[in-house]
N, C-alpha and C positions, 0 to 999 in steps of 0.2 A: 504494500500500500504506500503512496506517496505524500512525503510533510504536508502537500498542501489538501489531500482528502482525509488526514488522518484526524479523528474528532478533537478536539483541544480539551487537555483535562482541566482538573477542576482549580488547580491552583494558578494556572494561566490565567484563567475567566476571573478570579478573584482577584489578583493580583494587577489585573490590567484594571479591573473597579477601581481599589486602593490607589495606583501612580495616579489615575485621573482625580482624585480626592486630594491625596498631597499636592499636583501641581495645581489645583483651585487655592489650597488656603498655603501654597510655600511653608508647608510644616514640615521638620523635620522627620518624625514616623506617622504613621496611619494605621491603625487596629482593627480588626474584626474578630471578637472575642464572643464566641458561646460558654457561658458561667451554669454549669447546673449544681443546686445546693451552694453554692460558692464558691465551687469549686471550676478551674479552669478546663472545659472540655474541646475547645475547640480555638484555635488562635493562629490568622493571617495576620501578618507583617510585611510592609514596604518603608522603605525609608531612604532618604535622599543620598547624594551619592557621597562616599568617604565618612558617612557615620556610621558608626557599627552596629548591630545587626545587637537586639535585644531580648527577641519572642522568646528563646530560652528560658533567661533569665526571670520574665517576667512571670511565665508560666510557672516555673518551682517558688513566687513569695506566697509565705502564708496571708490566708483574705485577710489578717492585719494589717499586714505591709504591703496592700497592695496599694497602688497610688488611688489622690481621690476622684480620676475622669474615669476607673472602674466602679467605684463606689456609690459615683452618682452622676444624673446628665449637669453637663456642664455649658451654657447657650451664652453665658455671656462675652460679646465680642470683646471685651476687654484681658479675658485670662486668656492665657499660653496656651491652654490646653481647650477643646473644643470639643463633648463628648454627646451623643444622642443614647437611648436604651427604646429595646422594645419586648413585650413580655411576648417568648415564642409558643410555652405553656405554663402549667400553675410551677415550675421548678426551675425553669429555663429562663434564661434572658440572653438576648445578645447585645451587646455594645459595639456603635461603630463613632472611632473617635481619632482625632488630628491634634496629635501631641507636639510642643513645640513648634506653635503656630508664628509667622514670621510677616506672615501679613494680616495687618490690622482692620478692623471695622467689618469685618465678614460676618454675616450671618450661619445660621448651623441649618438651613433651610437646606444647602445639599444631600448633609449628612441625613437630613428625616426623608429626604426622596430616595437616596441610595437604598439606606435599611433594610426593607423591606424586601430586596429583591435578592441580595446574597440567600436567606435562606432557605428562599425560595429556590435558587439556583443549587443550594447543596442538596437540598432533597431532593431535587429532579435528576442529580448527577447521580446520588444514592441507588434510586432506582433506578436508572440508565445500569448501574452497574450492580444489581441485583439480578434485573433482566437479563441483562449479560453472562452475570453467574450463571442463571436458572436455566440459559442455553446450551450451554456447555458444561453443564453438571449434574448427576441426576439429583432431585426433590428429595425423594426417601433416603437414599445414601450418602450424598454428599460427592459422592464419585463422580469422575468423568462422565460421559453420557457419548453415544455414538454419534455426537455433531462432531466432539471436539478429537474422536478418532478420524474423520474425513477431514478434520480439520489437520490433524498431522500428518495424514497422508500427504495432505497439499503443501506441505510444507518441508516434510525430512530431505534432506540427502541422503540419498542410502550410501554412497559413493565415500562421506565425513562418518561412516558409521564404521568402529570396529569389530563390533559384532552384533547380533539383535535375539534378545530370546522370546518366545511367544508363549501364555498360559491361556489354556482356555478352561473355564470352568463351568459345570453345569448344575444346576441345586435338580436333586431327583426328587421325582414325586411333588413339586410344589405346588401343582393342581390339587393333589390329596391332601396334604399340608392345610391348603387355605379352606378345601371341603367339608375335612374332619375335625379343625379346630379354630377355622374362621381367618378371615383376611388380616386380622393383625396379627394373629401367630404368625400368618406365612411374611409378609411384611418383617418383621421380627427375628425370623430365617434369614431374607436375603438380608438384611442392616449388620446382621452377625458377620456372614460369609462374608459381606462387604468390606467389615473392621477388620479381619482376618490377612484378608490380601491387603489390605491399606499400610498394616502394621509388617508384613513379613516383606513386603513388598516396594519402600519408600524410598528406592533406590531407584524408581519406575514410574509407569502412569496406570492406574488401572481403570477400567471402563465398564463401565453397565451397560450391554450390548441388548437387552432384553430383559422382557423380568427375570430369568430366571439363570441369563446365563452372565457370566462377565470375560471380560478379554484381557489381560496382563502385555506391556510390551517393556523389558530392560531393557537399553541400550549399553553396549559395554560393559559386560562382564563377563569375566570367563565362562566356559561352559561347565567348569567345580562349581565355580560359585553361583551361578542360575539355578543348577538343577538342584543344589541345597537348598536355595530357599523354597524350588516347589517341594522338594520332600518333605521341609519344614513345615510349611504350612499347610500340607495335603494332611501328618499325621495331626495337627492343631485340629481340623475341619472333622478330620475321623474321629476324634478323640470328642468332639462335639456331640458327635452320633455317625454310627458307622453309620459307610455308603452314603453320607449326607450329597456326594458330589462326585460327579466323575469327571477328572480333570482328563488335558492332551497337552503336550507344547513340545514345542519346535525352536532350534538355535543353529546359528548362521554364523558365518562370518568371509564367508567365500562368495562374492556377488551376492548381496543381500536385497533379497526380491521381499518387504516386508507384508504383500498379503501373497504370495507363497508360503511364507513360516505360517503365516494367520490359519489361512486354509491347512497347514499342514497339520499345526494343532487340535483344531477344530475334528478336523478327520481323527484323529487318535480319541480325542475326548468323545465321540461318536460312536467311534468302535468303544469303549471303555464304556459306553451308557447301554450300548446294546450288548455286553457279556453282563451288565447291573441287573438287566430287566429281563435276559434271557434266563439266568440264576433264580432269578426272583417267580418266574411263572415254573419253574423245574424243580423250587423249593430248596436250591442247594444253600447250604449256610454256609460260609465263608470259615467260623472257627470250627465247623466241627471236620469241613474238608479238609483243614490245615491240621489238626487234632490226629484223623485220620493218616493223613498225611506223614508224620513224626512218627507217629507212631508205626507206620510201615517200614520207615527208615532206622528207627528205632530194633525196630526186632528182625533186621536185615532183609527185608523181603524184598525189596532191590537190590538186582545181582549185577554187577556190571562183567561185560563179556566185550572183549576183544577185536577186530577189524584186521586185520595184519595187511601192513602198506609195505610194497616191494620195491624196490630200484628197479626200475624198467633197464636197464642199462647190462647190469649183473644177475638179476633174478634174486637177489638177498633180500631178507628181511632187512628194512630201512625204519619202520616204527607202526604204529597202532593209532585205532579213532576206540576209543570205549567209549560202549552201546550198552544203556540200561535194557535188562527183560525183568520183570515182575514177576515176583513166584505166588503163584495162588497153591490155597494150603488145598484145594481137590483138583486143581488142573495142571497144576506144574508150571513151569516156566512157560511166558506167551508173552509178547508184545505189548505194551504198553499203554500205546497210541492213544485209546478213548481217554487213559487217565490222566495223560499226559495234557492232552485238551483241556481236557476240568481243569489242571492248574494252571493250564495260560487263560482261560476264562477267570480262573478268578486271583489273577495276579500273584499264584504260590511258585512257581516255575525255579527262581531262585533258593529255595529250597532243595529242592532238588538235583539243579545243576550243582550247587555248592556240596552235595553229598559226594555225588559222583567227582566229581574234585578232588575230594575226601580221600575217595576210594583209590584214588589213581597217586594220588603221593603217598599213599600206605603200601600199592603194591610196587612204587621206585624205591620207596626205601626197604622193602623186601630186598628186590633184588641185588640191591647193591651190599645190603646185609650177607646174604647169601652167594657172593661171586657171579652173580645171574649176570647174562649178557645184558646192557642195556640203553634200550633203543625211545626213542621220544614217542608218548601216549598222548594225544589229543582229549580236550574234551569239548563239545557242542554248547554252548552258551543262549537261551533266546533272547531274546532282546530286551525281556522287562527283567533279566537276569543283569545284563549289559547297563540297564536304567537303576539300578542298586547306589546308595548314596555310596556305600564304602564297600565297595564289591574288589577293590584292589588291597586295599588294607585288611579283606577277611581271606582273599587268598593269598597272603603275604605272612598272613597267623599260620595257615594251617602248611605252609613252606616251610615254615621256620620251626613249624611242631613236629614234623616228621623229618627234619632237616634233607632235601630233598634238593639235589640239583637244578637250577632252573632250565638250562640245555637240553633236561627230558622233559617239560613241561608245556603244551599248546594249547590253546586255546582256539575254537573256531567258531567262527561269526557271518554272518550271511546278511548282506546290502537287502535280501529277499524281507527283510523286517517292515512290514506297511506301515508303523505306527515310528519310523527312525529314519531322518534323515541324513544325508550321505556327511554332514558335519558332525553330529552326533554322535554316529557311528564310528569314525574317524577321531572323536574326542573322550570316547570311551576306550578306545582300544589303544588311545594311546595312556591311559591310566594306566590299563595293567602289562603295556610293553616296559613301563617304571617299573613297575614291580619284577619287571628280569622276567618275564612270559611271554613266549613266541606268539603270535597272532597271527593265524591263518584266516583268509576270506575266503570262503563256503560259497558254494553253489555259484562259481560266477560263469557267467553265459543264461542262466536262466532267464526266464521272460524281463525280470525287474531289473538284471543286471544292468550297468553302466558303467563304460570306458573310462567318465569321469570319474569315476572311483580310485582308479588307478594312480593320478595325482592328487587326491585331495588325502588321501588316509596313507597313514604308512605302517606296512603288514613286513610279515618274513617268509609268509609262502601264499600260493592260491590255489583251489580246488576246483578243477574245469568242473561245470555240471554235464549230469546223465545225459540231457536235453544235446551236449555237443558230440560228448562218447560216442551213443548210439549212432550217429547218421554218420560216424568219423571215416568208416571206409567207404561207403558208397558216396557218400556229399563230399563234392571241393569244396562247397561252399565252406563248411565247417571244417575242414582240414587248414584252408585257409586262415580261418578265423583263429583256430586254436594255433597252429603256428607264429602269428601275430601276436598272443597274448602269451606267450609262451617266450618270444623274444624278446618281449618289453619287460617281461619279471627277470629274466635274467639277466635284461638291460639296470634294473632294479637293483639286482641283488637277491630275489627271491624265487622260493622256487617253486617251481609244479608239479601237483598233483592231480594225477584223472580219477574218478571213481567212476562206480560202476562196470568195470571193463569186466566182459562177460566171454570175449571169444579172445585167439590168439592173431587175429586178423587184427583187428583193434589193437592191440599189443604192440604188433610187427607197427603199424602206422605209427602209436606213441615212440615209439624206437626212434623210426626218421624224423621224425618232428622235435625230436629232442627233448621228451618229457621226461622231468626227472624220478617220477614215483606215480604206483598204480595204486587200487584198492578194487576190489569187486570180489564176482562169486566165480573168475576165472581160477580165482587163489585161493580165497577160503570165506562161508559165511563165518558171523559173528559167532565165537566159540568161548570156552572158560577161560579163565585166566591161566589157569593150570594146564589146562589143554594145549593152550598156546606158548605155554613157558617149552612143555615137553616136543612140541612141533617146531619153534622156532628159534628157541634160546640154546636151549642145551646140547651139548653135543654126543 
């Protein structure tokens, strides 16, 4: 907006009153003083040039010592001082008066024409700037409001931004809320979740996008320190009442497209409302599936079983993926999968990757105990695993509790995560690359994969997916492709692995193409620990 459209505030407009009041009576200062109780609330000052500046001053004397043109009106043309009063209510007065008057025989006829209008002029500013607020803020919360988001859109450089993190939040059930216990209970809800994010979040702007949902936007801050504050204040809002909310967010700092993060957020907090309500109509409870849960791991009924990954090159065992099976106490060992679902529907997942974790530094420090050959063991990480406030520092405990090499230790991670974007993911993995843990990127070639991946995260190996294996000998297409991602990791530094590889057709092609590690059911399925120490360690 330009100086000359831009509104003039209110001390301008007063101020320009005041000099045309001084240069009428050549007094040296000129006052507009609101007194409520007798006390000073309100006080404009002008005064001519090379005298100095008093409003301070005068403002801190007690109503003793105040001079007598506060005290009372002052008209006649023969004193120095020159003072009008007018009652603005039963407590209020205002004084407008010309102290140090320098020209004689004046009347105080201007000062009772002026009067009347400064106040008038403040209240009207007042509410100019009420109105103003009530635009760009919401009524019930006090928050931002979704003017003053379009209003920053119009405004950010994304270009001056070092990074941007986005929260979205949604109050569940708030229709139920306002049905079951009335529109100021629910009222009452959002004012809460409002003060929640305002307090954990004041390093930010946050906004009331709707009743029930709101928007978070940081600018510059790590991505430690963003996702602490949403963990913060996600466990404050549960601690409220579970499931009060189901949040999403998103963080950038690579080309920062801010309603991409927006949308990106939104989409996870969406996905995370529809695993709330899918739960909720299926009757699943949250503690007792985690209860469950513990308690499986607890009395070992997770077995972790083996992968064996070969050097394409020499046919040797090169290292292992463990692969959890579930032992049921009348089926035996079976696959996992549906339970594995329930804990990513209700946000347990981490749990259980952190077992299996567990499991895999108890059997390196087997080995190395026992002269075992030993080769590096991966483990699968899912993404609300990866979203862990201190998911580096709990496997840095359980490192140091098994005292465990980190050179046998990997972690795998897949771009394939809907609710993680490609900076995220790259800002998580490079936590636990701190922590001295290999980081492998899973599944790449699949549908969601991206190139860009490739510079923006930094990994020490990658996983062609099935999707490329399979068509690898009949398609150029995909031989092409995987030779290209294949020469860029080793342009890198890191290295490749195929899985799935099921024929020796497939094999001979990873051969020329210069892959450096297989896994599939050409070599071995997923087998015991034991089974695989006697198949592939021992001699």
């Amino acid at each position: 907006m330009s100086d000359r459209k831009k509104p003039r505030s209110l001390s301008e407009i007063v101020n320009d009153v005041l000099r045309a009041v001084r240069d009428y009576y050549d007094s040296e200062y000129v006052y507009y003083i609101e007194k409520e109780y007798g006390d000073i609330e309100t006080i404009f000052e002008w005064c001519a040039e090379n005298v100095p500046w008093q409003r301070d001053k005068i403002k801190m004397l007690p109503e003793e010592q105040q001079p007598k043109w506060m005290k009372q009106e002052i008209t006649n043309s023969t004193e120095a001082d020159y003072s009008v009063s007018l009652q603005l209510d039963e407590n209020t007065v205002a004084i407008l008066a010309a102290v140090g008057v320098h020209r004689g025989g004046c009347d105080v006829g201007l000062l009772r024409t002026v009067i009347p209008y400064i106040p008038q002029a403040i209240t009207l500013h007042k509410l100019q700037k009420q109105q103003e607020y009530l635009s760009y803020h919401d009524n019930l919360t006090g928050v931002l409001n979704r003017n003053s988001f379009v209003a920053y859109l119009d405004h950010v450089e994304p270009e001056e931004l070092k990074t941007l993190g986005a929260l979205s939040v949604d109050i569940n059930g708030l229709k139920n809320f306002n049905k079951e216990f009335g529109r100021d209970y629910g009222d009452e809800v959002v004012t809460r979740v409002g003060e929640v994010l305002s307090e954990y979040f004041h390093n930010g702007n946050v906004y009331r996008m709707t009743g029930d949902e709101y928007l978070v936007l940081v600018e510059n801050a790590s991505y430690e320190d963003f996702t602490q504050q949403v963990h913060s204040a996600y466990t404050k809002l549960e601690n409220i009442s579970l499931g009060l909310v189901s949040v999403g967010y998103a963080w950038g700092k690579v080309d920062i497209d801010v309603n991409g993060l927006v949308i990106s957020a939104e989409n996870m907090m969406r996905e995370e409302k529809k695993k709330y309500y899918k739960n909720l109509r299926k009757g699943h409870h949250e503690p007792i599936i985690k209860k469950d849960l513990l308690e499986d791991i607890e009395q070992k009924n997770f077995i972790v079983c083996l992968v064996p990954k070969i050097d394409v090159q020499t046919g040797e065992i090169a290292g292992a993926e463990a692969i959890v099976r579930y032992h049921h106490k009348d089926l035996g060992i079976m696959d996992p999968g549906r339970y594995i679902n329930l804990l990513e529907e209700t946000r347990l997942s981490h749990y259980l990757d952190l077992y299996i974790f567990e499991q895999v530094c108890q059997i390196l420090h087997k080995w190395e105990t026992e002269g075992i050959q030993m080769v590096p063991i991966s483990v699968n990480f899912a993404g609300e695993t990866l979203r862990q406030e201190n998911i580096a520092d709990q496997m840095s405990t359980l490192i140091e509790k098994y005292q465990v090499l980190c050179e046998y230790l990997e972690v795998e991670v897949s771009e394939s995560y809907t609710d993680t974007n490609q900076e995220m993911l790259a800002a998580s993995c490079s936590k636990i690359r701190k922590a001295n843990v290999r980081v492998v990127l899973d599944h790449f070639g699949a549908k969601n994969s991206s190139f860009s991946i490739l510079s923006i995260m930094d990994f020490d190996g990658l996983k062609l997916d099935e999707s490329l294996i399979t068509n690898l000998v009949g398609n150029r297409r995909s031989r092409v492709v995987a030779k290209a991602v294949i020469d860029i990791c080793h342009q890198l530094g890191c290295s490749v692995l195929a899985e799935s590889v099921e024929t020796q057709d497939q094999l001979n092609v990873l051969q020329e193409l210069g892959c450096d590690y297989a896994q599939g059911t050409l070599f071995n399925k997923p087998i015991k620990v034991e089974t695989f120490e006697v198949r592939y360690l021992k001699e």
